[in-house]
C-alpha positions in Angstrom: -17.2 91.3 106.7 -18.1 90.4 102.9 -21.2 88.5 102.6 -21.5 84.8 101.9 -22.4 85.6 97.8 -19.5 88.0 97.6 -17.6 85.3 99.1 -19.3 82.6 96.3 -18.2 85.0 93.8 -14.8 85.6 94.6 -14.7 81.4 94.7 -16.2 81.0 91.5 -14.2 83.6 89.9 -10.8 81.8 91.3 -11.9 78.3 89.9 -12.3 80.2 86.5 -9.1 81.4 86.0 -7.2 78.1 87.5 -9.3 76.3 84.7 -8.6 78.3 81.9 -4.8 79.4 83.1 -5.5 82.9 82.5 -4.1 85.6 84.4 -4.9 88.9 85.5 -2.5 91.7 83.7 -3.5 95.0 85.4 -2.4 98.2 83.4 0.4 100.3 85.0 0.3 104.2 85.9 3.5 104.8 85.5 4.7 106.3 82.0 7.5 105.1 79.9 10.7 106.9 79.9 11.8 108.2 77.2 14.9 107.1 74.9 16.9 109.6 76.1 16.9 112.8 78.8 18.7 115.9 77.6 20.5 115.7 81.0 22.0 112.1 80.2 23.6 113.4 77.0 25.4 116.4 78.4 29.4 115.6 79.0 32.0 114.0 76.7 32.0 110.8 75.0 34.8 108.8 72.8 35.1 105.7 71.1 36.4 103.1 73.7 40.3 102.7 72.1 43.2 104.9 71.4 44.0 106.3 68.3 47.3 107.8 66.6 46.1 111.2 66.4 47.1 114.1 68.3 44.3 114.3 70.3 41.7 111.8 71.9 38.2 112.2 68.8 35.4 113.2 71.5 32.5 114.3 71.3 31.0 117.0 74.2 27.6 118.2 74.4 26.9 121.4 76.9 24.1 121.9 79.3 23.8 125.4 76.9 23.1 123.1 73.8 26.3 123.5 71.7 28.2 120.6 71.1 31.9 120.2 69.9 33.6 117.5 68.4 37.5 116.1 67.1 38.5 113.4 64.9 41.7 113.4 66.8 43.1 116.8 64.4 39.9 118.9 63.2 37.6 120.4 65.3 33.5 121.8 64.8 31.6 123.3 66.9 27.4 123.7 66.6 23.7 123.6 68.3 21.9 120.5 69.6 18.4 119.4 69.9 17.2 116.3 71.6 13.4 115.6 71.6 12.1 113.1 74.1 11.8 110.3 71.5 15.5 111.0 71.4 15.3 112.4 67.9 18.9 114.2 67.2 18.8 117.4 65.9 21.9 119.5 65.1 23.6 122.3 63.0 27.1 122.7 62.4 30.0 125.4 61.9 32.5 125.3 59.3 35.3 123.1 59.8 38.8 121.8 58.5 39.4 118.7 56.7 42.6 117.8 57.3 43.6 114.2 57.1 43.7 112.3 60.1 44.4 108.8 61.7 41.7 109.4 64.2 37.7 108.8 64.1 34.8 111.1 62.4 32.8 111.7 65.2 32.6 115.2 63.9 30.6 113.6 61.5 28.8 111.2 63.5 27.0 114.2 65.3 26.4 116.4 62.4 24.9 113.3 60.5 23.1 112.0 64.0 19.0 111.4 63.6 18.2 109.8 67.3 20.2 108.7 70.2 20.0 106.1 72.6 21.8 107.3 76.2 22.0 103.6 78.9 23.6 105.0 82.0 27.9 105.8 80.4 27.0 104.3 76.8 25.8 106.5 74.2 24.8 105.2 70.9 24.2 108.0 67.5 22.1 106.4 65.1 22.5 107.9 61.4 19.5 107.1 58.9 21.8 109.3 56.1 24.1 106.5 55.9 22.4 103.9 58.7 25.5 103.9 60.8 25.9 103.6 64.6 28.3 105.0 66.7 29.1 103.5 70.2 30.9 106.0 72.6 31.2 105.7 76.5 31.5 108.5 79.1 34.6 110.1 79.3 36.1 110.9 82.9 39.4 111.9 81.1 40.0 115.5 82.3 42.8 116.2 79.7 40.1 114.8 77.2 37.4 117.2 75.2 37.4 121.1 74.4 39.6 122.2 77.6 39.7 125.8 75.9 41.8 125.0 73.7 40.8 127.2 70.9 41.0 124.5 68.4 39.1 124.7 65.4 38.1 127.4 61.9 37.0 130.6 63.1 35.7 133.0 60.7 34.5 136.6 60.3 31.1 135.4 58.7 30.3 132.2 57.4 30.5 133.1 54.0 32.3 131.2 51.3 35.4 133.6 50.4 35.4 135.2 54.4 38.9 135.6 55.9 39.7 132.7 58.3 41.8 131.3 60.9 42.3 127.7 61.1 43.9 126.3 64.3 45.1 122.6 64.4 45.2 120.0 67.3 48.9 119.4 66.2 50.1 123.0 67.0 49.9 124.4 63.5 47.6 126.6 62.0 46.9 128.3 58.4 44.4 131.7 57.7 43.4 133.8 54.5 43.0 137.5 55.1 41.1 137.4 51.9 44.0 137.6 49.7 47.0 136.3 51.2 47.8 132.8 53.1 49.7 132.4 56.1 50.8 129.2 58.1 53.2 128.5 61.1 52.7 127.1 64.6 50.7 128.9 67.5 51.2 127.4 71.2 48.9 128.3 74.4 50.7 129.6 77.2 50.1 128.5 81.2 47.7 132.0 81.0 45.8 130.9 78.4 47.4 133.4 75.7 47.8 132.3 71.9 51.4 132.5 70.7 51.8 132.3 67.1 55.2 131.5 65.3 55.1 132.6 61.4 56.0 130.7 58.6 54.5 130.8 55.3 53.2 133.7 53.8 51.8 136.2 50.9 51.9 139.4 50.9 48.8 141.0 48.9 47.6 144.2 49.7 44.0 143.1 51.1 41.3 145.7 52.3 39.1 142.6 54.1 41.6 141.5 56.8 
């Protein structure tokens, strides 16, 4: 049982604080979460609208911290870093810039600084060119890499390497170091690359 002056104080102390309508703020325990979990920004994200492209722009980050990306007809593949401040940090492949009535989210990702991840909304804030890109959570199962092998692939990242360029719209266009080919490749039910030929040199080469 509290004694009479512990009771006296606890009065007086009451009286105080309905006088001077000042209130008690006691400090929580519990730490702030952070702007964003790695977790929350793993799966693929697009711009909420449709575009006239032939494929959906996405954006997919993997639990192994690679990332790819389409602006609805080129595709690039890197690494991703997300610190618990939800500093962005990234590297990039090489890609192909082929024109394209789609979105650069491509872009968005390799120009990323921080990100903000609130439950399906992701938001990629750019301090190169202060931009912000709004995406939400794709569900889409035809949507994102698929294994498709979309994209530039290369022998070495080096300038004058010989490459093989493979578009979203079923065409595709290489260098064997001295001669250029195009035509149209097509992925069968087994996952096998047929390619059709169209264009091409014919240079003796000693790098392809």
């Amino acid at each position: 049982m509290p004694s009479s002056s512990s009771v006296r104080l606890l009065a007086a102390a009451a009286s105080l604080l309905l006088l001077t309508g000042c209130t008690i703020v006691i400090p929580s325990t519990a730490s702030r979460s952070p702007a964003a979990q790695p977790g929350a920004l793993v799966g693929t994200w697009v711009i909420d609208q449709s575009f006239d492209s032939p494929e959906q722009p996405y954006v997919s980050f993997a639990q192994d911290n690679t990332w790819s990306a389409s602006d609805g007809c080129n595709r690039v593949q890197g690494t991703w870093q997300l610190a618990a401040d939800g500093t962005l940090s990234t590297t990039s492949d090489p890609q192909t810039m082929m024109a394209c009535d789609g979105a650069q989210l491509p872009l968005a990702v390799s120009r990323g600084t921080r990100v903000e991840v609130d439950g399906d909304t992701l938001v990629i804030h750019s301090s190169f060119d202060s931009t912000e890109t709004t995406l939400v959570r794709s569900y889409d199962s035809t949507v994102g890499p698929q294994g498709r092998p979309i994209g530039y692939w290369v022998e070495s990242n080096t300038p004058a390497a010989p490459f093989l360029s493979l578009q979203a719209d079923g065409s595709y266009a290489g260098n064997d170091g001295c001669n250029v080919l195009t035509g149209t490749w097509e992925q069968t039910d087994d996952e096998a690359i047929l390619f059709t030929t169209g264009a091409t040199t014919l240079m003796a080469s000693t790098s392809g």
